[in-house]
C-alpha positions in Angstrom: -35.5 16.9 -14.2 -33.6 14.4 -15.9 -30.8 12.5 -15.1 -27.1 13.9 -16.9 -23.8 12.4 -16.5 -22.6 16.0 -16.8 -24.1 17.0 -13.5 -24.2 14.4 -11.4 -21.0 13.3 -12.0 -18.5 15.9 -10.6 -21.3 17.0 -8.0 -20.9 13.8 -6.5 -17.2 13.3 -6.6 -16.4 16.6 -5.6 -18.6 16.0 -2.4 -16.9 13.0 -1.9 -13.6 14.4 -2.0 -14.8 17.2 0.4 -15.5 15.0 2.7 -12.5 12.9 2.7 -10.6 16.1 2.5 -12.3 16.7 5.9 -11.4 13.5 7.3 -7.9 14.0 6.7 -7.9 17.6 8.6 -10.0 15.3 11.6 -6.7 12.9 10.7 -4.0 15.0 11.5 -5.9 17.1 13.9 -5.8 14.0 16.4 -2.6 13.9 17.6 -1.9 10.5 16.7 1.4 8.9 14.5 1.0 9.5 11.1 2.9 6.8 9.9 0.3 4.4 11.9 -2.6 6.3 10.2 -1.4 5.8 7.0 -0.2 2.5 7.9 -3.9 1.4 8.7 -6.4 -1.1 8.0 -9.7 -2.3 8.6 -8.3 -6.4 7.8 -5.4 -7.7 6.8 -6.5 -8.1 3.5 -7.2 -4.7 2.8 -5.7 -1.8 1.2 -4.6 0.5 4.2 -5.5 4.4 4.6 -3.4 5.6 2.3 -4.1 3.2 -0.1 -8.2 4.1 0.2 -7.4 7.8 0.0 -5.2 7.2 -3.2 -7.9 4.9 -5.1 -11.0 7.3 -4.0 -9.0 10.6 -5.2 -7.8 8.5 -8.2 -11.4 6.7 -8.6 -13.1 10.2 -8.9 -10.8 12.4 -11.4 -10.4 8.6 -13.5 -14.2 8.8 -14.1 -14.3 12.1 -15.2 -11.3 11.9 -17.4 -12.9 8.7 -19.1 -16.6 10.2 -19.6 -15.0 13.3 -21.1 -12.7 11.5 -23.2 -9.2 13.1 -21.1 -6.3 11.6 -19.9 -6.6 12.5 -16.0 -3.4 14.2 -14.0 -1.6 11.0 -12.5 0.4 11.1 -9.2 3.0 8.7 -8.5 1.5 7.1 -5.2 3.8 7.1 -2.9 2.3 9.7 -0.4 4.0 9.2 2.7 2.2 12.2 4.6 -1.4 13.1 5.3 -0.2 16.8 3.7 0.9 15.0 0.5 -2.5 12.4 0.5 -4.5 16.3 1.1 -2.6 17.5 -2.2 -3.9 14.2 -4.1 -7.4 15.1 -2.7 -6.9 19.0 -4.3 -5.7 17.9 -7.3 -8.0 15.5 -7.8 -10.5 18.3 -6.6 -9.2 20.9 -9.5 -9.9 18.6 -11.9 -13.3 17.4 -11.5 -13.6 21.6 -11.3 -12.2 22.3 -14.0 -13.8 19.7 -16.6 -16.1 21.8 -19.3 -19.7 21.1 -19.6 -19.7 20.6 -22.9 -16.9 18.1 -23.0 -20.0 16.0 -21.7 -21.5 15.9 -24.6 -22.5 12.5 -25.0 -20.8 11.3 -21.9 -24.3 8.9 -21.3 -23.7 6.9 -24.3 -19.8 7.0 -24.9 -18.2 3.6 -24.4 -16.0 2.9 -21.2 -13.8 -0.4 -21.2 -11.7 -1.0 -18.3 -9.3 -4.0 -18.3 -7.9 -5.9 -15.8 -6.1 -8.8 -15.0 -8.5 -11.5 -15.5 -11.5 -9.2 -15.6 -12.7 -7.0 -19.0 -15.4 -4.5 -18.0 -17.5 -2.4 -20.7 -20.2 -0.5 -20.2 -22.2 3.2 -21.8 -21.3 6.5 -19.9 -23.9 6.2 -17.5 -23.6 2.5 -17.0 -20.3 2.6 -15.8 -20.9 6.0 -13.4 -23.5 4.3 -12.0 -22.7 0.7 -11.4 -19.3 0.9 -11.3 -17.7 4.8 -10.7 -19.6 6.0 -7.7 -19.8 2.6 -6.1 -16.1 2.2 -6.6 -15.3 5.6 -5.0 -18.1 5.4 -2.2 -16.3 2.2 -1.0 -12.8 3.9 -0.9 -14.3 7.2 1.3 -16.3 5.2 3.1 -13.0 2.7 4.1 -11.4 5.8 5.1 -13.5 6.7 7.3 -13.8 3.5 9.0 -10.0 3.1 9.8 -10.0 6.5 10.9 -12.9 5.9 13.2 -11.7 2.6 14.1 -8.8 4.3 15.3 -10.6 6.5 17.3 -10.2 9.7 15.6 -13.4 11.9 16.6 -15.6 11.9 13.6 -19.4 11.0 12.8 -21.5 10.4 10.5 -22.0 14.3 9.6 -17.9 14.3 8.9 -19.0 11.9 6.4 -21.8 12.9 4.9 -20.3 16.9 4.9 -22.3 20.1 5.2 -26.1 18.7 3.8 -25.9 16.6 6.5 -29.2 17.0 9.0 -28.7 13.6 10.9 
């Protein structure tokens, strides 16, 4: 089977965004301050909790707005509860659901220039789903998870890796 942008894609953003669905239930499920949740962070450098949950939900429905040639629902990021970082995940969720196959069409090839202060990115469909997209987002879940972990809300690897998970 080959390879299409059109179903890999939402398959694996929409995993992704189960998961960290998942991980906020675990989140709020603990017991512990929100506010110090949100507030979180694996270094002082980096973005905290909230911050990873925005830019993964935003990474995911981004990606599939730009490979389908839409203009993706925006949110205004200030989610200041792990109910209103839950509706980010479901809307970003909806989305990815409800983008039509056949807007696809050519998704592989179709040009994708991102811009940013000091750095110009361009790249075909697949180019930038692969070495850029799914990267991008995997980093953000996966810095989720760590704070939350790091925190020591009860979660593993299978919370992570969601319902395929056999390890």
């Amino acid at each position: 089977m080959a390879f299409t942008v059109s179903e890999t894609a939402p398959a694996m953003f929409l995993r992704g965004l189960r998961a960290l669905d998942h991980l906020l239930d675990l989140a709020a499920a603990s017991g512990q301050d929100e506010a110090e949740i949100l507030a979180a962070r694996l270094a002082p450098d980096m973005m905290p909790f909230a911050a990873q949950v925005r830019m993964a939900s935003f990474s995911g429905r981004s990606c599939i707005a730009r490979l389908t040639g839409q203009h993706w629902p925006k949110t205004d990021d200030a989610e200041a509860t792990l109910a209103e970082l839950k509706a980010t995940v479901a809307l970003s969720i909806a989305f990815i659901e409800g983008a039509e196959a056949a807007a696809f069409e050519g998704a592989e090839a179709r040009r994708i220039e991102l811009r940013f202060p000091g750095v110009e990115l361009d790249f075909n469909g697949e180019g930038y789903l692969t070495s850029f997209a799914l990267p991008n987002f995997y980093f953000h879940v996966s810095m989720a998870y760590a704070i939350l972990r790091q925190r020591g809300v009860p979660l593993g690897k299978k919370d992570y890796l969601g319902q395929l998970a056999l390890i």
